[in-house]
Legacy VTK file of the C-alpha trace (Angstrom):
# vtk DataFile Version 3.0
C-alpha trace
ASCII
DATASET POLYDATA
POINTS 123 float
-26.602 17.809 -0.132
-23.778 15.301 -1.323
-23.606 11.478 0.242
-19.991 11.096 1.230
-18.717 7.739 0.661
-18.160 5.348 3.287
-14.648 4.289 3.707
-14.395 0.931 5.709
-10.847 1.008 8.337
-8.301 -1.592 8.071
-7.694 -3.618 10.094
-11.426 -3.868 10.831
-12.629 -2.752 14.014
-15.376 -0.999 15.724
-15.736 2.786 16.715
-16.380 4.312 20.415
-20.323 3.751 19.281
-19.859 -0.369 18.631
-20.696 0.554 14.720
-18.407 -0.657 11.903
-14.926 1.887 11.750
-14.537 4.428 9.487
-11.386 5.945 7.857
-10.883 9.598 6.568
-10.108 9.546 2.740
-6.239 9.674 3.341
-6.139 7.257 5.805
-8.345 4.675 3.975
-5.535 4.988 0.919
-2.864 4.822 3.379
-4.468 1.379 4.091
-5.356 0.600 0.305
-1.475 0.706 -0.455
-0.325 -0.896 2.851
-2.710 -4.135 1.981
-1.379 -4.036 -1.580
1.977 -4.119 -0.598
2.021 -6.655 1.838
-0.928 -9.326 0.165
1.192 -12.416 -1.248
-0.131 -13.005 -5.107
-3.030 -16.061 -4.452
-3.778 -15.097 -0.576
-7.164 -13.286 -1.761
-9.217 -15.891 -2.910
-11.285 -13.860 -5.295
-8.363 -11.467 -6.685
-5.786 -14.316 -6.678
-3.284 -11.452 -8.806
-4.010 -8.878 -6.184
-0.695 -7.762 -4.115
3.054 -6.604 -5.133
4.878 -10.150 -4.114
7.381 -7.580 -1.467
6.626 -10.047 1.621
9.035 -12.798 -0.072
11.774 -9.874 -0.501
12.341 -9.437 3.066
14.302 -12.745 2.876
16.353 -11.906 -0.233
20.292 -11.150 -0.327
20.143 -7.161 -0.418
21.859 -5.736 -3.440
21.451 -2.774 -5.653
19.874 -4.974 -8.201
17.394 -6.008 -6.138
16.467 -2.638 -4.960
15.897 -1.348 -8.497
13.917 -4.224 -9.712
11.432 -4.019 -6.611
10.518 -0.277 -6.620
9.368 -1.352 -9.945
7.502 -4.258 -8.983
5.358 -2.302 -6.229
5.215 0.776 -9.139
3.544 -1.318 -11.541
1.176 -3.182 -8.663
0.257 0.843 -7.468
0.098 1.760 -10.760
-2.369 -1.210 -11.803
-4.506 -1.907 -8.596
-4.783 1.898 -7.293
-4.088 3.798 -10.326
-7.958 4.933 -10.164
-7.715 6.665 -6.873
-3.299 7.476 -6.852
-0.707 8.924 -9.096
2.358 7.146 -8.095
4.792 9.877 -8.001
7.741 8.315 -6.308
8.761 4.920 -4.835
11.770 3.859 -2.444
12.546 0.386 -0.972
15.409 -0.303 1.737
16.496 -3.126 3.787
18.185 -2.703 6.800
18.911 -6.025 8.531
16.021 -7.652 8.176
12.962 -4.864 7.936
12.217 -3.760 4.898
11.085 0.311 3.832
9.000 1.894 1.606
8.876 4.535 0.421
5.844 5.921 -1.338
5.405 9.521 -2.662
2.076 9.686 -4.885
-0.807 12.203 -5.700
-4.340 11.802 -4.788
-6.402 12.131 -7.666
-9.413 13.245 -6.160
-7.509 16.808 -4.913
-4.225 16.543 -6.539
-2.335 16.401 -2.471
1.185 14.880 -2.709
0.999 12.404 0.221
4.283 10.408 1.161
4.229 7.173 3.267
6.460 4.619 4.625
5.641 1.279 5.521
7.715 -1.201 7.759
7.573 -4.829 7.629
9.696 -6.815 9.694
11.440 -10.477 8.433
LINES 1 124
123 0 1 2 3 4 5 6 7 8 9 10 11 12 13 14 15 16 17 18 19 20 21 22 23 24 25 26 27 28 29 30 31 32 33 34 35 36 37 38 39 40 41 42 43 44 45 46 47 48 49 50 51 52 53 54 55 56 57 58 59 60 61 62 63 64 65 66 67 68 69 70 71 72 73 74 75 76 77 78 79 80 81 82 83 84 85 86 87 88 89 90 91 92 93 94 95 96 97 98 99 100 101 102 103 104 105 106 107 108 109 110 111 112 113 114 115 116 117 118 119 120 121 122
């Protein structure tokens, strides 16, 4: 018989049965790339470089520039900080008004299912 692993939900919370939540395996990376995307670089105390610096973005003039130089940003941060556990197939940003979309088409490494995700955070 194989152990499965334990995968802790974010935010934390407690199941029907008062124990500690769990997450199925996509929904715990769901929540793996939605903290990584939305940490600000020094707001974990003991991984002061975790996070992709997008929360500041929301406040930036939109332009095409822009756009291209932060679907790298949160590349590279998947690519670094989840590249274990994700293949980082594809990655969109847009701002509209003042809530900014993402975009993220990868591969899960442990079964090779293309997964795509978008995550929403308002100014």
């Amino acid at each position: 018989m194989t152990a499965t692993a334990f995968r802790l939900a974010f935010p934390y919370g407690f199941d029907r049965n008062a124990r500690t939540a769990a997450a199925s395996e996509e929904a715990h990376v769901r929540q793996l790339i939605e903290q990584l995307l939305f940490t600000t670089h020094g707001e974990r105390v003991m991984r002061p470089d975790l996070g992709s610096g997008v929360a500041q973005l929301v406040f930036a003039p939109n332009a095409l520039e822009l756009a291209g130089a932060t679907q790298m940003l949160i590349q590279g941060a998947l690519q670094r900080f989840l590249g274990e556990i994700i293949t980082v197939l594809r990655v969109a940003v847009e701002a509209i008004d003042s809530t900014l979309l993402i975009t993220v088409q990868y591969a899960l490494r442990l079964d090779g299912r293309v997964v795509t995700e978008t995550f929403e955070r308002p100014a």
